[in-house]
C-alpha positions in Angstrom: -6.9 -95.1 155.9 -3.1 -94.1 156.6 -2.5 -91.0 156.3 -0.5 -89.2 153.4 3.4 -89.0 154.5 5.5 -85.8 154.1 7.6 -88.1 151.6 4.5 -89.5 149.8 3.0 -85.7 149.8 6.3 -84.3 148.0 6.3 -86.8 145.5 2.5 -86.6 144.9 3.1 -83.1 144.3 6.0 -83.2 142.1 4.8 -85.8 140.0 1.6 -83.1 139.4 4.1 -80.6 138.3 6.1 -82.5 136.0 2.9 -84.0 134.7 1.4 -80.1 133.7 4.3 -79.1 131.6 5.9 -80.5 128.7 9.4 -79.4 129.3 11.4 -78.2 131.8 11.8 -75.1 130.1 8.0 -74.6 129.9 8.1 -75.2 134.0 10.7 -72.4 133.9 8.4 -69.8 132.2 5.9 -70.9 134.3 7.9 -70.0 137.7 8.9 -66.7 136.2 5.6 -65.8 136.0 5.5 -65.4 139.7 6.8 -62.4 141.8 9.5 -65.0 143.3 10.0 -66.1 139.7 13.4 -64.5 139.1 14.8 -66.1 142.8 13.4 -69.5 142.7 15.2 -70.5 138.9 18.3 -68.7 140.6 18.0 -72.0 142.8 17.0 -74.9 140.4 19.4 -76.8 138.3 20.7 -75.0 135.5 21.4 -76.5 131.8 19.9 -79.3 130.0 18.8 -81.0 133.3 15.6 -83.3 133.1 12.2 -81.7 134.3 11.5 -84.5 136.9 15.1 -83.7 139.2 13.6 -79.4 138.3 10.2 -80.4 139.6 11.7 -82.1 142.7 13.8 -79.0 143.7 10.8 -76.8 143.0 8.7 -78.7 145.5 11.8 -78.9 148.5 12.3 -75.0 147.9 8.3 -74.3 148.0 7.8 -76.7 151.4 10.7 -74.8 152.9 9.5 -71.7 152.2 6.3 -72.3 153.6 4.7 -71.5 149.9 2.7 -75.2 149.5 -0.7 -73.1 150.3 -4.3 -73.7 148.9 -3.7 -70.4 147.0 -1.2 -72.6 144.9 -3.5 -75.1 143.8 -6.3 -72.8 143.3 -3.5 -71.3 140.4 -2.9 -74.3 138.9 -6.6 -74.6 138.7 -7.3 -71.8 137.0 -4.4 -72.4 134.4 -4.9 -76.3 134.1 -8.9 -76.2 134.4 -8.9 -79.9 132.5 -6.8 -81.5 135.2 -8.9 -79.9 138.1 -9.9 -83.3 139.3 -5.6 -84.6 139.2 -5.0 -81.3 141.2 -7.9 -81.4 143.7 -6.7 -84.8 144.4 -3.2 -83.9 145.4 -4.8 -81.2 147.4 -6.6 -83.3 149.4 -3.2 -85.2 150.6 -2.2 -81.8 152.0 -5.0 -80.4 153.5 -7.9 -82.8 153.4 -11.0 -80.5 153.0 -9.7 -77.6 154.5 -8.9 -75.8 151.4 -12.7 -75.8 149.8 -14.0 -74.4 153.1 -12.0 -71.3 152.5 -13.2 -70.8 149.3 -16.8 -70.2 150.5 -16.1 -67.0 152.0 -14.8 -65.7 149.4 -18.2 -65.9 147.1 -19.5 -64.5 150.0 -17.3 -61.4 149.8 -17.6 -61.3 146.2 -21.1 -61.1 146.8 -20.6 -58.3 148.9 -18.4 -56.1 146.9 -20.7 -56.1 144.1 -23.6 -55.3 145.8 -21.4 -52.5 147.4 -20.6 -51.0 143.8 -24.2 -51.4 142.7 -25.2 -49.1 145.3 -22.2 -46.5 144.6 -23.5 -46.5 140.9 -26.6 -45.6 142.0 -25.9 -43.1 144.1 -24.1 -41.6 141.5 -26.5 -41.7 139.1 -28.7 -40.0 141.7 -26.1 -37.0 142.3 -25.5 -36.3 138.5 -29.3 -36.5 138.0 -29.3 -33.5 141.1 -26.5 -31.8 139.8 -28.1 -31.4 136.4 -31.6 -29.9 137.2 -30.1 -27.6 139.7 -27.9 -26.3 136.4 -30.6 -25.9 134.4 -32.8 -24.2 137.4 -30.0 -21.6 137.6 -28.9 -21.1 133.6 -30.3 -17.7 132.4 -33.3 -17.5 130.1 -33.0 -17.8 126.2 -33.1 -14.1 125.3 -30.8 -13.0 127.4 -28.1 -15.2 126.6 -28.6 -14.2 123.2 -28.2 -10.7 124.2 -24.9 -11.5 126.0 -23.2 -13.4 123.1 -24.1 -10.6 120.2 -22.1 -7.9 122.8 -18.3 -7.5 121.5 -16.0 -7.7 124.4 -14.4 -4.7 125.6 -11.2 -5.5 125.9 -8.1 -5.8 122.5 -6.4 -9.2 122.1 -3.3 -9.6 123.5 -0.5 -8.7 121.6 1.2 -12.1 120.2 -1.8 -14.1 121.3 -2.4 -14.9 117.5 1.4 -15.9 116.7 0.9 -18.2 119.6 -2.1 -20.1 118.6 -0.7 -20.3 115.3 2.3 -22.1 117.0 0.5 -24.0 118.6 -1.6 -25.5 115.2 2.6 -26.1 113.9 3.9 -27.6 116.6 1.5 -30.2 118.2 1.7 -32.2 121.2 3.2 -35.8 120.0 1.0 -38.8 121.0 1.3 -40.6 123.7 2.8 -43.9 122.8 1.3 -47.2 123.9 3.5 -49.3 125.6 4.4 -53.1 123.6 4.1 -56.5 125.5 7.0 -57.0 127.1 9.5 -60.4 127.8 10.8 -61.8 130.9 11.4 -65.5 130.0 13.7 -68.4 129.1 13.7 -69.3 125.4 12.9 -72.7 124.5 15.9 -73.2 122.0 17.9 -71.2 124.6 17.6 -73.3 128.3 20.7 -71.4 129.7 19.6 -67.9 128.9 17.5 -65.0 129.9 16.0 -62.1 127.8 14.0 -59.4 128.9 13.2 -56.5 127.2 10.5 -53.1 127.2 9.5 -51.6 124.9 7.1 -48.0 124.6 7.2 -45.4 127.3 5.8 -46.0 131.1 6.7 -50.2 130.2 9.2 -52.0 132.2 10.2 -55.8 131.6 10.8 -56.3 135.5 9.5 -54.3 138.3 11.8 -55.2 141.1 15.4 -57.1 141.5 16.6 -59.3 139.5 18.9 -62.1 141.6 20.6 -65.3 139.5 22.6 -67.5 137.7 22.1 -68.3 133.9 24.6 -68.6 131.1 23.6 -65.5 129.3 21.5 -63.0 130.4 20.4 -59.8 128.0 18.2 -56.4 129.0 16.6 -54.2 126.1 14.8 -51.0 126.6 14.1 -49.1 123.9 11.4 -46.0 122.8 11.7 -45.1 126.3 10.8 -48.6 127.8 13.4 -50.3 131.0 14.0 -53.6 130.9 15.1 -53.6 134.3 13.4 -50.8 137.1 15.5 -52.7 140.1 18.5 -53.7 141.5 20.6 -56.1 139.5 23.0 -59.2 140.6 23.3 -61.1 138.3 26.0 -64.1 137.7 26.5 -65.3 133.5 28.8 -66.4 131.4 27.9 -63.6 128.8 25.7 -60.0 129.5 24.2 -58.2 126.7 22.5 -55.1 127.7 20.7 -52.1 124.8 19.3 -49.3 125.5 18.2 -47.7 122.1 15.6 -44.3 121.3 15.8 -42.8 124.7 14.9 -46.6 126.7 16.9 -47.6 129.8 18.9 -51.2 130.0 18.8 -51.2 134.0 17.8 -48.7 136.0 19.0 -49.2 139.5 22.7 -50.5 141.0 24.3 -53.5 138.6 26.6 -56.3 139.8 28.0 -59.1 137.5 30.4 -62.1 137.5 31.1 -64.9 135.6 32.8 -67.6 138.6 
C-alpha cells in the first residue's frame, strides 16, 4: 500500500475538521478554547468566509507549527467520542500505530499515581490515629478539669474589649463572592466580533495576551472581575471596554488600531 502523501494527509485532516463542526463560527469557539486560541483566529480568514477555506488554513498553520501531534487527536477524541473511529482513521495516515503505543504508558502511570495516593491516605490515616491517642494519654483527668474551669480568672477585662466585640457583631466580615462563568468567544450572530467578560472577584476572562484582528472587540469586568489580566494588541474596527463595581477592563499595557 502507498503511503499517505503530505498533500493527501492535509486534506484528510481538514476534511475531519470541517466535518466535526457545523459552522465556521463553531470551529472558532472551538480554537479559542486553546491556550493558542486568541493567536491562531488572529491568522484565519476573517468575515463570513466558508468553514472549508477556515479549516484549510487551520491545518497549514498547525503543520507549520509543529502542533499536528497525537495529543491533538486524542482531544478531538475526548470531545467527539462518536466519531472516534473517523478520527483514529486519520490518525493512522500520520503516524501509523505509533500514537496508541504511547498511550499505554500512560495507564501505566495512572496506575501508579493512584496507588501512590492510596498509600499517602493511609499513612495519614495512621498519623491522625497516633496523634489522637497520644492527646488523650496526656489530657488531665475528669475532676481536675472541672476544678480548673469553676476557678474565675484573676485578671479584669480589658478596658474596651466589650465595645469591640460588640463591633465586631455590627459590622461583619462581607462574604466572599463566588466568581460567574466567564466568556471568551465569538458570537454566532456576530462572526466579526469578540466579547469577553469577568465577572465576581479573583475571575479573569483571559489569563495572558490577547494578539488580533476582528471587527469589534469588547472587555467587561465588573464586581471586581478582569476581563483581560495581559498585555493587549489588538486591531478592530470598533473597541468597547467596561469596567463597572470595582472590576478591571484590561489590566496590563493596551495597543489598538483600526488600519
Amino acid at each position: 500500500m502507498t503511503p499517505p502523501t503530505p498533500a493527501s494527509r492535509h486534506a484528510q485532516l481538514t476534511d475531519l475538521l470541517t466535518s466535526l463542526f457545523t459552522s465556521t463560527e463553531e470551529l472558532r469557539r472551538y480554537i479559542w478554547r486553546g491556550e493558542q486560541g486568541p493567536k491562531l483566529n488572529a491568522e484565519l480568514s476573517g468575515g463570513k468566509a466558508p468553514i472549508a477555506q477556515v479549516g484549510h488554513e487551520l491545518v497549514s498553520i498547525l503543520i507549520a507549527r509543529g502542533k499536528v501531534k497525537p495529543e491533538l487527536f486524542a482531544s478531538l477524541r475526548r470531545d467527539f467520542p462518536d466519531r472516534s473511529e473517523d478520527i483514529e482513521q486519520v490518525e493512522r495516515a500520520w503516524f501509523g500505530e505509533v500514537s496508541t503505543l504511547r498511550e499505554r504508558p500512560r495507564v501505566a502511570a495512572t496506575t501508579g499515581s493512584s496507588m501512590r495516593l492510596w498509600l499517602v491516605a493511609v499513612l495519614a490515616l495512621i498519623i491522625g490515629v497516633a496523634v489522637m491517642l497520644w492527646s488523650e494519654r496526656r489530657e488531665p483527668p475528669a475532676d481536675e478539669l472541672a476544678v480548673e474551669a469553676s476557678v474565675p480568672p484573676a485578671s479584669q477585662p480589658t478596658p474596651g474589649a466589650e465595645e469591640a466585640a460588640v463591633d465586631d457583631l455590627e459590622d461583619p466580615k462581607p462574604p466572599e463572592e463566588t466568581p460567574s462563568p466567564t466568556t471568551a468567544e465569538t458570537n454566532p450572530g456576530e462572526p466579526d466580533a469578540v466579547r469577553i467578560s469577568a465577572t465576581g472577584r479573583g475571575s479573569k476572562g483571559i489569563d495572558g495576551d490577547v494578539r488580533g484582528n476582528t471587527g469589534h472587540f469588547g472587555v467587561k469586568g465588573e464586581k471586581g472581575g478582569i476581563g483581560v489580566d495581559g498585555n493587549t494588541n489588538v486591531n478592530a474596527r470598533t473597541v468597547e471596554i467596561e469596567a463597572q463595581d470595582s472590576g478591571t477592563g484590561i489590566k496590563g499595557d493596551v495597543v489598538f488600531s483600526n488600519e
